[in-house]
Structure formats: structure tokens, C-alpha cells
C-alpha positions as MATLAB code, in Angstrom:
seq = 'XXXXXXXXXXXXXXXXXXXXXXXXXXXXXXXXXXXXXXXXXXXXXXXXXXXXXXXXXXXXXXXXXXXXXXXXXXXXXXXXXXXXXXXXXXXXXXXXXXXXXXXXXXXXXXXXXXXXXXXXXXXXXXXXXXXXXXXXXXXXXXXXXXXXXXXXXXXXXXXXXXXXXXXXXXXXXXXXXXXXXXXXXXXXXXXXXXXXXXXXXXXXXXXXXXXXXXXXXXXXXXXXXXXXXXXXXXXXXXXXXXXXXXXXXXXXXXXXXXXXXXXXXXXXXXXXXXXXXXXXXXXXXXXXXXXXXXXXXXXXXXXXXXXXXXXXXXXXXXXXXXXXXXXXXXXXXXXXXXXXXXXXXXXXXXXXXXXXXXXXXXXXXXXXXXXXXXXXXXXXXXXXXXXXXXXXXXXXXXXXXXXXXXXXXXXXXXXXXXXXXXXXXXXXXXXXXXXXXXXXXXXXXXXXXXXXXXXXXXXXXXXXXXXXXXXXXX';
ca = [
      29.157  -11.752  -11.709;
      26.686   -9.712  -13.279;
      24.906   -6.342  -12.138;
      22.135   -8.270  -11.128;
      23.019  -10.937   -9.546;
      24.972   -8.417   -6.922;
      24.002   -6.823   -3.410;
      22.730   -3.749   -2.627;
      26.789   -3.121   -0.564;
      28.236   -4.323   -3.944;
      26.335   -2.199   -5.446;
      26.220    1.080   -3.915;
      29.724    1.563   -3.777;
      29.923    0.960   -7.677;
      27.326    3.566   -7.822;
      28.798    6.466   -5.650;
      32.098    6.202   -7.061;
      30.490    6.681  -10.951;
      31.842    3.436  -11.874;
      28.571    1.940  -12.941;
      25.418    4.049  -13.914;
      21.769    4.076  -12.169;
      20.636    3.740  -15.877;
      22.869    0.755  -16.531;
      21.200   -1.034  -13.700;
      17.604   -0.094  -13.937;
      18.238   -1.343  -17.683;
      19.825   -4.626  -16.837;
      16.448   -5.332  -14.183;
      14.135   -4.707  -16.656;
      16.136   -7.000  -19.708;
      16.207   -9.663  -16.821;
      12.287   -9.059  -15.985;
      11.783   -9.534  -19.590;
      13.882  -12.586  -19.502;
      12.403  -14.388  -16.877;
       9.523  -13.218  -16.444;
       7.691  -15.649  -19.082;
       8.492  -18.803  -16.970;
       8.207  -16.766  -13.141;
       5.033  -14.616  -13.258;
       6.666  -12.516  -10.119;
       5.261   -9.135  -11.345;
       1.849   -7.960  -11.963;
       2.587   -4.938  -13.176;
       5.831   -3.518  -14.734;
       6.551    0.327  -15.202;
       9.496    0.784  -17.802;
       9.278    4.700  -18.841;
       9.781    5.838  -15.680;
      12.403    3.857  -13.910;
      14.626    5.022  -16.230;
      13.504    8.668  -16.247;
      13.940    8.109  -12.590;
      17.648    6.463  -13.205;
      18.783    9.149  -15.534;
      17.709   11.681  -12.845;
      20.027    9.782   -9.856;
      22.957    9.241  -12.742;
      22.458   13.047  -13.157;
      22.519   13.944   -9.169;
      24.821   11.598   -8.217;
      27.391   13.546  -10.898;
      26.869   16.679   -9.487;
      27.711   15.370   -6.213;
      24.205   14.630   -5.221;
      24.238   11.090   -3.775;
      21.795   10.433   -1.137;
      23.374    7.173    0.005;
      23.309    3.591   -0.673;
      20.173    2.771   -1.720;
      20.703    6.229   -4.293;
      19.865    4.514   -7.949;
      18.732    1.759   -6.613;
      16.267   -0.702   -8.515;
      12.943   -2.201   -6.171;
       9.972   -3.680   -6.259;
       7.204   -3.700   -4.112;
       4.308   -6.036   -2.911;
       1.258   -5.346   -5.113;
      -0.528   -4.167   -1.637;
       1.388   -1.192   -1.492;
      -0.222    2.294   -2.869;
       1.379    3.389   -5.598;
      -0.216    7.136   -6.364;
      -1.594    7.403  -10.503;
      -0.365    3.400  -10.387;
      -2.894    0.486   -9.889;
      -3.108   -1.283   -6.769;
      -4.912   -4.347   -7.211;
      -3.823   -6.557   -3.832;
      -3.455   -9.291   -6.059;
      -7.326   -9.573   -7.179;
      -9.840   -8.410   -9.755;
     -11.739   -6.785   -7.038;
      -9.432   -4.417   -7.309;
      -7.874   -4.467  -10.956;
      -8.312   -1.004  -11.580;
      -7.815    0.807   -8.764;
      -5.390    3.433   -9.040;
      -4.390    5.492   -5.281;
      -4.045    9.074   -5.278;
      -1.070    8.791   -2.850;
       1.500    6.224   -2.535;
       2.297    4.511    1.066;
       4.682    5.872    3.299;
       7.406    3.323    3.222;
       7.227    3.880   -0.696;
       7.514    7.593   -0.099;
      10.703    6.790    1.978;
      12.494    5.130   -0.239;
      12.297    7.283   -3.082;
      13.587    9.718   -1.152;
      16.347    7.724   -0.694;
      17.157    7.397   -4.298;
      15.641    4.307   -4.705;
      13.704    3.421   -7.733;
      10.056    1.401   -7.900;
      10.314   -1.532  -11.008;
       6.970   -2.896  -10.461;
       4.355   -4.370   -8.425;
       4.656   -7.890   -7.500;
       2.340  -11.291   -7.905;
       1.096  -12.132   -4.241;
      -1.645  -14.337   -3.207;
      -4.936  -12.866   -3.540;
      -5.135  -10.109   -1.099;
      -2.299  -11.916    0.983;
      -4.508  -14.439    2.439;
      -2.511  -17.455    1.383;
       0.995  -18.991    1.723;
       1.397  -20.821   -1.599;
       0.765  -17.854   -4.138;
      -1.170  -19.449   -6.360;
      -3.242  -16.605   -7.639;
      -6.266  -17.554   -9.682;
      -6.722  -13.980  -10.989;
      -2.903  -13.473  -12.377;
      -1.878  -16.467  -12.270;
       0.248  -18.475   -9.779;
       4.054  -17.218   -9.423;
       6.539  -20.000   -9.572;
       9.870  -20.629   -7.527;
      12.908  -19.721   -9.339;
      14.976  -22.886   -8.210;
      12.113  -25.605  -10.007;
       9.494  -23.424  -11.817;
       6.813  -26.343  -11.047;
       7.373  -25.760   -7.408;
       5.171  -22.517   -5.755;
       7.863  -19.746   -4.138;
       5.514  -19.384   -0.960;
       3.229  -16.626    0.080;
       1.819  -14.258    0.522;
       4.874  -12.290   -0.727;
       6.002  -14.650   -3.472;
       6.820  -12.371   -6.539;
       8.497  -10.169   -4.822;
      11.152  -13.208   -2.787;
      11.037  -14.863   -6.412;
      12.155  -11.275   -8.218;
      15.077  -11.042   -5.526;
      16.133  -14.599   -6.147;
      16.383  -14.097   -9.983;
      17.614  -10.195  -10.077;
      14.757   -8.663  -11.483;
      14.492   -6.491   -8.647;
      17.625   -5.483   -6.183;
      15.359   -5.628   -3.205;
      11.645   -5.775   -2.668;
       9.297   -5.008    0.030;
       7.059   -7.536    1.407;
       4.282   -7.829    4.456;
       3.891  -10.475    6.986;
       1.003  -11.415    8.690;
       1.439  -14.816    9.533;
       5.163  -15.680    7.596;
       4.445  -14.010    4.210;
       7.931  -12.432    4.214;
       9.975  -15.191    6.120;
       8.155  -18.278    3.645;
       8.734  -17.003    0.215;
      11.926  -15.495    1.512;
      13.078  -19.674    2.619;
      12.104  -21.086   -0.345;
      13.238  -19.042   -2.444;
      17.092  -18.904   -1.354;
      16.911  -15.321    0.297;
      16.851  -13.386    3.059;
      13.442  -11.542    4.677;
      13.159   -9.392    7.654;
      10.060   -9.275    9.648;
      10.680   -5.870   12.134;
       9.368   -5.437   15.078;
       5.014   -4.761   15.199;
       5.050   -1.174   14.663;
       8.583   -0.454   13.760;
       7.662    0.100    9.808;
       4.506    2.359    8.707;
       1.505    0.311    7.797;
       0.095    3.257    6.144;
      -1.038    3.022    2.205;
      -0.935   -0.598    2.128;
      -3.935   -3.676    1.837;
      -4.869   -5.049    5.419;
      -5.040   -8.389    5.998;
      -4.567   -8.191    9.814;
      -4.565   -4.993   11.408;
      -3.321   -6.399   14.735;
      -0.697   -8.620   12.964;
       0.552   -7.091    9.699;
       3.919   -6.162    9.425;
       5.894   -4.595    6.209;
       9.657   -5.133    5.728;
      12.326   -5.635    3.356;
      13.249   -8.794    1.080;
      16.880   -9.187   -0.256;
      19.829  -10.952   -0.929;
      21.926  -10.778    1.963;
      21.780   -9.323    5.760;
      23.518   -6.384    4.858;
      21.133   -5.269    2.274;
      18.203   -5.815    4.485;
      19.730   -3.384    7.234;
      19.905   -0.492    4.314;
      16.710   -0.936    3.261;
      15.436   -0.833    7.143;
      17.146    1.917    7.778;
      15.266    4.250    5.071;
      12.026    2.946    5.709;
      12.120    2.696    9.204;
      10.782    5.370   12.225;
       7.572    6.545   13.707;
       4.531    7.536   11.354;
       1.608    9.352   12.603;
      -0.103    8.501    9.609;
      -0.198    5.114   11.311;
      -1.998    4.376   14.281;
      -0.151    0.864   14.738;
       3.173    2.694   14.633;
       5.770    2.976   17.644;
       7.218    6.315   18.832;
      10.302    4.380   19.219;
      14.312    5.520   18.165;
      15.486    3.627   15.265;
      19.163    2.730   14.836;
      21.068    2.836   11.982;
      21.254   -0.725   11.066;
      24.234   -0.630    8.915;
      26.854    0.822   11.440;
      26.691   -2.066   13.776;
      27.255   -4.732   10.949;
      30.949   -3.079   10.644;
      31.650   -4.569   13.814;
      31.145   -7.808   12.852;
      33.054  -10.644   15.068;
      32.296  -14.325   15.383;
      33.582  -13.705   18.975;
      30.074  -12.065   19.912;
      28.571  -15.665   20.114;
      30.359  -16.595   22.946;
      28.029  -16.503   25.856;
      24.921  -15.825   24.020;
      22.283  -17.653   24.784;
      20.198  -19.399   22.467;
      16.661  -20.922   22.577;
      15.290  -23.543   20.521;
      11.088  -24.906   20.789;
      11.461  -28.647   19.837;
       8.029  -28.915   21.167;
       6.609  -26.953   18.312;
       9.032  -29.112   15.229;
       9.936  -32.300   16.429;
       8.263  -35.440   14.421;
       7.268  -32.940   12.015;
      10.135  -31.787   10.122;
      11.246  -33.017    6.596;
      14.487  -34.872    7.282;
      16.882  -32.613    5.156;
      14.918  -29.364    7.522;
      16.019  -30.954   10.580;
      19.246  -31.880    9.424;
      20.070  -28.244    8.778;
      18.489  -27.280   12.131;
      21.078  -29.209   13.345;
      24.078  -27.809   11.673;
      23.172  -24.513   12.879;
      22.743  -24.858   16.097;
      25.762  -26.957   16.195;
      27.530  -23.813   14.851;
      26.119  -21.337   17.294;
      27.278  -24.186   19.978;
      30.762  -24.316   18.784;
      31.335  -20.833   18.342;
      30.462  -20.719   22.114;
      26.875  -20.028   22.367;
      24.590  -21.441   25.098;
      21.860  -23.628   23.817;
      18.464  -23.431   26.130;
      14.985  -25.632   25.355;
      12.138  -24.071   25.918;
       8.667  -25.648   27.026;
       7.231  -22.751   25.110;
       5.081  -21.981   23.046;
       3.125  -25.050   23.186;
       1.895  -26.360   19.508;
      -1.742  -26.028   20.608;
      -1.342  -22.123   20.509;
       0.421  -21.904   17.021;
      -3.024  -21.593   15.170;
      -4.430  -18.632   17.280;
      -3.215  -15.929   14.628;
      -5.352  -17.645   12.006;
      -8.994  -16.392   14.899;
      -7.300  -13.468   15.032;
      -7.029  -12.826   10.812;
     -10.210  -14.122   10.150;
     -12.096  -11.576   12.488;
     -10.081   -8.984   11.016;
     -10.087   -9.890    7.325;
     -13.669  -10.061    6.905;
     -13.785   -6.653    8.575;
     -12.146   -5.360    5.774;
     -13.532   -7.183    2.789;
     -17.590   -7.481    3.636;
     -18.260   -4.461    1.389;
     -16.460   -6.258   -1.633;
     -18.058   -9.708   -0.251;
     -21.555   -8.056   -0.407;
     -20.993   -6.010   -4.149;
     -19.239   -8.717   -6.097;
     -18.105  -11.814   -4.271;
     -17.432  -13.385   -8.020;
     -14.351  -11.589   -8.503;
     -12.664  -13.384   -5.574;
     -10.974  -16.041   -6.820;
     -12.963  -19.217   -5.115;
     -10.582  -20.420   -2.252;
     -10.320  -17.278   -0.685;
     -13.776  -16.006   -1.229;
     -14.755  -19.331    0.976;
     -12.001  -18.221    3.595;
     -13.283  -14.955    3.803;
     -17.091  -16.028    3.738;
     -16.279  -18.158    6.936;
     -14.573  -15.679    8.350;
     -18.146  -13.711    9.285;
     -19.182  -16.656   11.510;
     -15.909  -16.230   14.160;
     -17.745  -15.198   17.066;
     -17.274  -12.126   18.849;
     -16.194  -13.695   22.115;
     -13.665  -16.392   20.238;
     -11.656  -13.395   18.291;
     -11.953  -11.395   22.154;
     -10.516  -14.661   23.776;
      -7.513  -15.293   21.217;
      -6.476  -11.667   21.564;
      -6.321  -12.081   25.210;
      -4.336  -15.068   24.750;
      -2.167  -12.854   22.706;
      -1.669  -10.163   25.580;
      -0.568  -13.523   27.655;
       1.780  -15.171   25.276;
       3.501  -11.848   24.974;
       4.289  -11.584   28.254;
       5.406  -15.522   28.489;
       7.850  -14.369   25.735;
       8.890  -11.311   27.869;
       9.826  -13.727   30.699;
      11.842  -16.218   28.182;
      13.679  -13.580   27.072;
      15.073  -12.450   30.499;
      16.726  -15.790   30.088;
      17.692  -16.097   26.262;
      19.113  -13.143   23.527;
      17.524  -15.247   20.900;
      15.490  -18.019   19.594;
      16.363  -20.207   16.795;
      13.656  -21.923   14.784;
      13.388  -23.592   11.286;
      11.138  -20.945    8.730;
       9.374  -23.954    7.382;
       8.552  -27.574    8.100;
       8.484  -28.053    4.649;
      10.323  -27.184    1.623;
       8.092  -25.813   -1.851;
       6.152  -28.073   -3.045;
       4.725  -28.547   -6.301;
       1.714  -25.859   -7.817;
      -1.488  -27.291   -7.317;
      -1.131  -30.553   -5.480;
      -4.242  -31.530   -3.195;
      -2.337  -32.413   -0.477;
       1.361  -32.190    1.778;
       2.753  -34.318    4.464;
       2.166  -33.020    8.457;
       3.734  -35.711   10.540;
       1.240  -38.656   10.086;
      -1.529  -36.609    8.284;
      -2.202  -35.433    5.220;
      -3.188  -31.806    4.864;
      -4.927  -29.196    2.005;
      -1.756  -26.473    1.632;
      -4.460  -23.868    1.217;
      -6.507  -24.109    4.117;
      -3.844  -25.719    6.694;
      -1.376  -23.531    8.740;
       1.794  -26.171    7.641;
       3.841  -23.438    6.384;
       2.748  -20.641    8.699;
       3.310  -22.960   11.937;
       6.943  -21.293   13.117;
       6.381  -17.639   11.521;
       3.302  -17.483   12.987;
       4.868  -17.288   16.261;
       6.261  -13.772   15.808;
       3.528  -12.357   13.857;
       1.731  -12.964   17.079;
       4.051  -11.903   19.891;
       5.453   -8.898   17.522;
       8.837   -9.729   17.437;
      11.436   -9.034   14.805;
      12.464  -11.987   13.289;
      14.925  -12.773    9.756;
      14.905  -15.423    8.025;
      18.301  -16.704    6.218;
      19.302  -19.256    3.641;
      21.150  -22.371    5.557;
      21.392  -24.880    2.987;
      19.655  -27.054    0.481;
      17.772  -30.453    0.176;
      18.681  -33.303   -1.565;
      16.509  -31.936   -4.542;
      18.399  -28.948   -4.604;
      15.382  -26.851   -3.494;
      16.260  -24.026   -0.198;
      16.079  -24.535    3.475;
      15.475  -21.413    5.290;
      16.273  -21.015    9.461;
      15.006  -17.830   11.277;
      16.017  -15.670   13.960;
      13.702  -14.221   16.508;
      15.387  -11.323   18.797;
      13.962   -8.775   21.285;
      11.480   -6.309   20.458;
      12.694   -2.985   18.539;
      16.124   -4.385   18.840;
      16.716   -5.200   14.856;
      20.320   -4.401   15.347;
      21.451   -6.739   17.396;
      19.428   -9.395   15.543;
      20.494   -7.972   12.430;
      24.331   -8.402   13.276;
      23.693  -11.929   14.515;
      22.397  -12.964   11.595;
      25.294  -11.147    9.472;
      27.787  -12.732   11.405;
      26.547  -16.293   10.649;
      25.831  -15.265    7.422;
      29.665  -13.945    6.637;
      30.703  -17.992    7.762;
      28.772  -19.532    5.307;
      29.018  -17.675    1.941;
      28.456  -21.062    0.413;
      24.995  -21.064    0.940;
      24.554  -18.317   -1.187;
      23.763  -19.740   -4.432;
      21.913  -18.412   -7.666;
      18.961  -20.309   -8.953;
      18.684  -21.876  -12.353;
      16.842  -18.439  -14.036;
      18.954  -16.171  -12.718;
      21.726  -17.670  -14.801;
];
């Protein structure tokens, strides 16, 4: 196996123990960006002087007994909605193509401190506002496992650049799925936190009330370590909770499949059934059949109801255009046209509709307090749908036949914690017939990562098999 294509807890080791170099692995990203990034269009901008300054500085600490841990040498990328300071920013657009931060956001900050090094900024659908990542400004990013298929949004180059080992981790932001989607289809793992859990601060809004930022990588484990640097209260950050963090590592090391005895599962049928693609559901199946046999207790719930599943887009709408009417107002032609018309009808929500929906919000979060007095988890498929190809007018929902662009198809189950604020993680459970990845998430209990963090690694250490390397990363 090659540099790349390992984990952040293969790696790490490697590293401390001076058996591999940071420089040998910053090197081998950037060949492998070069290599694939012709056919994948994950990164928007690549830096290539200074990673390797920045490797030859952790090879030279970490000799001199200097190592600051496992994410120490490190290679990354990041979002292109995260500040960068004396780096362009340009959330994805030509609105902002040239702007260049004078500080970089805190979560950045964080992880270079932890040794970590920054690759690039990654392809995203135009200012996040978008699930399929089809960016008319850079161009449209494309899924590592079929190259004509689209990797899912908003956080699609940076999922994609995990899948293929052009980055060793990446960070991503979720509003309504955009770390859980491209993370499914893309054959990875993505980790939503907890609202508030991870500073907000230096990065492009999309939703105030809803945006989240969190880790993207190849395996439970290596989301844990990168939580665990970037993680913890930020007064830069109004949104952010004065809560303790864990370490998220530690608890993975006590690992046992006999912790899913007696835990008790929920599952929403109400919000998948008669809409799934078959091979979806078929996984669905095998999973919960697997939490069942391992001695789990497997409890329906009658909610959420469908009807509520589109109340985050009222919510994003109000709060997008609250961002962008300056831009809207100065130069509306450098949005590229489908978003400009989102955001354009986002100045008509009226007052009392976005007031309503974030009442409705305060209720369903305390519906979800009372379900989870009665489950430790809920189990739902990431997607209805697998990727689909780049550009096609229309996708399958049940008996209709929908615009991707416009229609919440793939945010219908991510949506769900985006809006209540829970951490959720989505993991790769298998394949379709096409060969193209299924993705099943994990919703726990607010602020309590760990435990849905070692969940998730203990199903994950049962099925290795599902962890497979697409086509370009070979």
C-alpha cells in the first residue's frame, strides 16, 4: 500500500518513529494531486512551496524530539470557505476570486499547531449552496469512483481528495449534508459534530443557525484525531459551546463488539421507505441486521415526519441572502446563474415564515430530546440516492421526477441533524451494483462524539471490506 492511500493511525506512527519523513509524504500528495487532478478538479487552489517548507520544518522537529502528536507532518486540505491569511478565499465563486484574508480561521489555526500541514483549498459548490458540486465558475468536481458521476456537495473536492489521497484528511462544513453527501458517495467517512462543538470563526456562512465544520477522512479513527485538535470552545465564535471536549481517540482503544448488546437503536422508515434506490435499502438492511445480531435493540420511530424534512431549506434561504445582498446588489453577474436565482428568491421568504420554521426548530429539538430518553442512537441511510451523472436535468424521487439542483433529494436524511444539531458520521457500508458507494449515518446525543465515534469504529473494525480504493487512486 502506498503512503497515500494510508490512514492518518497508519500514518502517524510511521512518522513519530522516523521511519517515513513529513517531506516524503507532503511530496507523494502533491505528485498524486498532479496525477489526478486533470480528470478530478477537487482543488481550486494548490500551494506547493510551502507545504514542503512546512514538512521539512516537522521532519526537522520531530528529529529533535519535537513531535506534537499524530496529526505532526500531516498533509490536509481544507474547504475553499475557510480563511486562509495572505491565501485567497474565494467560497467557490468569482465574487470572490481574489480575495485574500488577513487571518486564517480558527480551526485552521488549530491544526497547524498540531503539526498538520494545509495542501490546498478545495472545489465546493458555489458558496456551498448546492449538493451536486457542479461549479460553473471552476468547474464541476467529479467523483473518483466514475469521473462522469458528481462526488456530492457542498464539500465535494475535499471528500473526492480523501478518496484519491491527494489530501490525508480534509475539512468540510455542513449545513444541510455537505459533509455526510460527498463523504457517501465518495467511499469515505465525514463527521458532522455537534452545533457549536467546532469554531465557525474565519469561514463563508451559508447558515448561521445551521452551519457546522468538521473533519473528512478515511476511516473513524482518523476522524477522532482530527476532532480532537480542532475541537473546544472559541470566543471568537458566538455560535460556539462552552462545553468539555473529550479526547476522541482514547475511547476507540476500547473497542468491543460486546458494547452493542443492549443498545438501542432507532430507525425513521417514515422518512425512506418507497423512496430508496433498491441497492440503498438493501444495505440499510444489512446493517441493521448487524447491529440486531450483535445484540442491539431495534426501535421505529413515528418521527420526524417527512413533511418537516424541508424546513432547513426556510431557514438557509433567510439566512443566505442576509449574507450575500451586498454582492447581489454590486455584481450579481459573477454568480454563476443557478445560485444567483436561489439567492435572488431567497429575499422574498417572509419575515414571519423564517420566524415560524425556527420555532418549529426549537420544537423538533425537543421531540428529539424525548426520543432519545428512549434510544442511544439513530440509524439512517446518508442518501436516497447514489451519484448521479454531471449535468442531468433530472433524478428519480419515488414516483416523481425532480431538478437535483433545486430539490432537497440528497439533503432529505442529513438535513435532519443539521436542524436538531446533532452529531452525526457518516460511513461507507457497501456498494451498488454499478460499483458506485452507499453511505449509512449515525446520529448520537448532543456533544457526545465519543460515544458515537466508538460506535461507528466498532462497526467499522467488522467490515474492513468495505474499504475499497477508487479507480484514480490506483
Amino acid at each position: 500500500m502506498s503512503l497515500i492511500q494510508k490512514t492518518i493511525q497508519e500514518l502517524a506512527p510511521l512518522i513519530k518513529q522516523k521511519q517515513i519523513s513529513p517531506v516524503e509524504l507532503v511530496t507523494a500528495c502533491l505528485e498524486q494531486i498532479e496525477k489526478t487532478e486533470p480528470k478530478l478538479n477537487a482543488y481550486i487552489t494548490v500551494f506547493k512551496e510551502e507545504p514542503l517548507r512546512a514538512a521539512n520544518r516537522a521532519e526537522k522537529d520531530i528529529l529533535q524530539g519535537r513531535y506534537q502528536g499524530v496529526l505532526h507532518g500531516i498533509p490536509y486540505s481544507a474547504k475553499d470557505l475557510y480563511y486562509t491569511k495572505g491565501i485567497r478565499t474565494t467560497g467557490g465563486s468569482e465574487v470572490l476570486t481574489d480575495f485574500i484574508p488577513d487571518y486564517s480561521a480558527t480551526v485552521i489555526e488549530r491544526l497547524t499547531q498540531a503539526g498538520a500541514i494545509l495542501l490546498g483549498k478545495n472545489n465546493l459548490h458555489e458558496f456551498a449552496y448546492g449538493t451536486t458540486n457542479e461549479n460553473e465558475y471552476f468547474g464541476p468536481c467529479r467523483n473518483p469512483w466514475n469521473t462522469n458521476r458528481i462526488p456530492g456537495g457542498s464539500s465535494g473536492g475535499s471528500a473526492a481528495s480523501v478518496a484519491v489521497g491527494s489530501s490525508i484528511f480534509s475539512l468540510g462544513t455542513d449545513t444541510g449534508g455537505s459533509i455526510r453527501i460527498p463523504s457517501a458517495l465518495c467511499g469515505v467517512t465525514g463527521l458532522k459534530p455537534t452545533y457549536g462543538r467546532v469554531s465557525k470563526y474565519g469561514v463563508i456562512p451559508l447558515s448561521w443557525s445551521q452551519d457546522h465544520t468538521g473533519p473528512i477522512a478515511k476511516s473513524v479513527w482518523d476522524n477522532a484525531a482530527v476532532l480532537t485538535a480542532i475541537a473546544g470552545f472559541d470566543p471568537q465564535d458566538p455560535a460556539s459551546a462552552l462545553v468539555p471536549c473529550d479526547d476522541y481517540i482514547e475511547p476507540l482503544s476500547r473497542d468491543s463488539i460486546a458494547k452493542i448488546k443492549g443498545m438501542r437503536i432507532g430507525v425513521c422508515p417514515d422518512c425512506y421507505d418507497g423512496i430508496l434506490e433498491p441497492d440503498i435499502a438493501k444495505v440499510l438492511k444489512e446493517v441493521l441486521c448487524w447491529f440486531e445480531d450483535n445484540g442491539a435493540c431495534i426501535k421505529t420511530l413515528s418521527y420526524p415526519p417527512r413533511d418537516i424534512l424541508g424546513i432547513t431549506g426556510v431557514l438557509t434561504m433567510g439566512e443566505v441572502y442576509a449574507y450575500h445582498e451586498r454582492f447581489l446588489k454590486t455584481c450579481p453577474e459573477k454568480y454563476g446563474n443557478i445560485v444567483r436565482r436561489r439567492m435572488e428568491k431567497s429575499q422574498y421568504v417572509p419575515a414571519h415564515t423564517y420566524v415560524n420554521a425556527q420555532r418549529l426548530r426549537q420544537l423538533d429539538q425537543q421531540e428529539w430530546a424525548k426520543i432519545y430518553n428512549e434510544v442511544d442512537l439513530v440509524i439512517l441511510p446518508t442518501t436516497i440516492v447514489s451519484a448521479f451523472p454531471i449535468g442531468i436535468d433530472t433524478i428519480p424521487f419515488g414516483d416523481e421526477e425532480v431538478d437535483p439542483r433545486i430539490h432537497n433529494t440528497l439533503t432529505l436524511m442529513t438535513s435532519i441533524s443539521d436542524f436538531n444539531g446533532y452529531p452525526a458520521i457518516s460511513l461507507p457500508c457497501g456498494f451498488t451494483a454499478e460499483g458506485l458507494p452507499i453511505g449509512i449515518q449515525l446520529q448520537g446525543k448532543p456533544f457526545e462524539e465519543a460515544g458515537l465515534l466508538q460506535t461507528a469504529y466498532i462497526y467499522e473494525q467488522t467490515h474492513t471490506n468495505q474499504r475499497l480504493l477508487p479507480p484514480l487512486c490506483c
